[in-house]
C-alpha positions, -999 to 999 in steps of 0.1 A, spaced: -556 -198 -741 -570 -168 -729 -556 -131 -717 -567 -105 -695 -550 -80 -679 -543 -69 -642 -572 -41 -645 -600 -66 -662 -589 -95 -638 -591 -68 -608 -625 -57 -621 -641 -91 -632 -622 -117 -614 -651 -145 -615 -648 -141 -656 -608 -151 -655 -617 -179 -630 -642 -195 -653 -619 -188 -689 -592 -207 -665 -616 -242 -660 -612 -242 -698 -577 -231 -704 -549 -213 -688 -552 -175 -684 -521 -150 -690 -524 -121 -670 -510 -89 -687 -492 -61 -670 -496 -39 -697 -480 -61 -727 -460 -80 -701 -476 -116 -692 -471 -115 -656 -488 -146 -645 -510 -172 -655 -541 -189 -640 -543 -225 -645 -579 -241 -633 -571 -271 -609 -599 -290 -626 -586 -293 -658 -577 -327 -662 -588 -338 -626 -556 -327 -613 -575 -323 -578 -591 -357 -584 -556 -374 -580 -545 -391 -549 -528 -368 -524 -534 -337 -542 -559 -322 -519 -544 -331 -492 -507 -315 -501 -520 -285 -512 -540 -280 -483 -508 -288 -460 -491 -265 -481 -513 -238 -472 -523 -243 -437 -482 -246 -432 -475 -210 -450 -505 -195 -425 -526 -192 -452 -558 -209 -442 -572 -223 -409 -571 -257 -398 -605 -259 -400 -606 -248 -437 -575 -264 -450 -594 -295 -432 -621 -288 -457 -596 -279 -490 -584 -312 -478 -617 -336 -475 -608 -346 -444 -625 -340 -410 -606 -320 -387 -592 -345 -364 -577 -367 -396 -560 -336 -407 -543 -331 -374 -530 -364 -378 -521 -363 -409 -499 -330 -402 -486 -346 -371 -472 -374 -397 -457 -350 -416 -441 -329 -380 -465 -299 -386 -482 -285 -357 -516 -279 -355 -515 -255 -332 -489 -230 -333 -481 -210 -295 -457 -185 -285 -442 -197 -252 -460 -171 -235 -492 -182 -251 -484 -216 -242 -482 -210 -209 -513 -183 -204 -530 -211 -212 -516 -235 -188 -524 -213 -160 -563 -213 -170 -561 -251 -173 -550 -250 -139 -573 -221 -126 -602 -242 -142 -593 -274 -126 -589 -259 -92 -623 -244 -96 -637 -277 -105 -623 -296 -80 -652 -311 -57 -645 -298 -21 -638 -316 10 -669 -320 31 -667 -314 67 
């Protein structure tokens, strides 16, 4: 087990991440542990089925990545990770009603626009 505290993981955070692949990390508030970095690799915790792809939902859920990047987190291509939220009753895309609905009017402008005109 390692420790650091908030100042050296602030100042060297790449040197907590790596002392976490190999064991867990307590991060000291002054001589308070105040958290503790566990490396997902240790034990192939991210190698085991699902994992990935419920901590990916997790976060893409909580607005803290993209679809695009929790797609990634998740090793799944984009469109199998839409599904796989839709499963699960997650939207994908997440619209106010006014957003919604700005964007039904450009569907419409651009099909209008589109539209082959009548010859005469």
């Amino acid at each position: 087990m390692h420790a650091v505290s908030v100042s050296g993981l602030k100042h060297n955070p790449a040197d907590a991440l790596r002392q976490a692949r190999s064991s867990p990390v307590v991060v000291l508030n002054r001589d308070h542990p105040d958290a503790v970095l566990i490396g997902l690799e240790q034990g192939g915790v991210l190698q085991a089925p699902g994992v990935r792809a419920a901590l990916a939902t997790a976060l893409f859920r909580d607005g803290e990545l993209s679809l695009a990047r929790a797609a990634r987190v998740a090793e799944m291509d984009v469109a199998s990770f839409i599904a796989h939220l839709g499963r699960l009753g997650i939207p994908a895309i997440r619209l106010t009603v006014a957003e919604s609905n700005a964007d039904l009017d450009t569907l419409e402008q651009w099909l209008q626009s589109s539209s082959p005109t009548p010859a005469h």
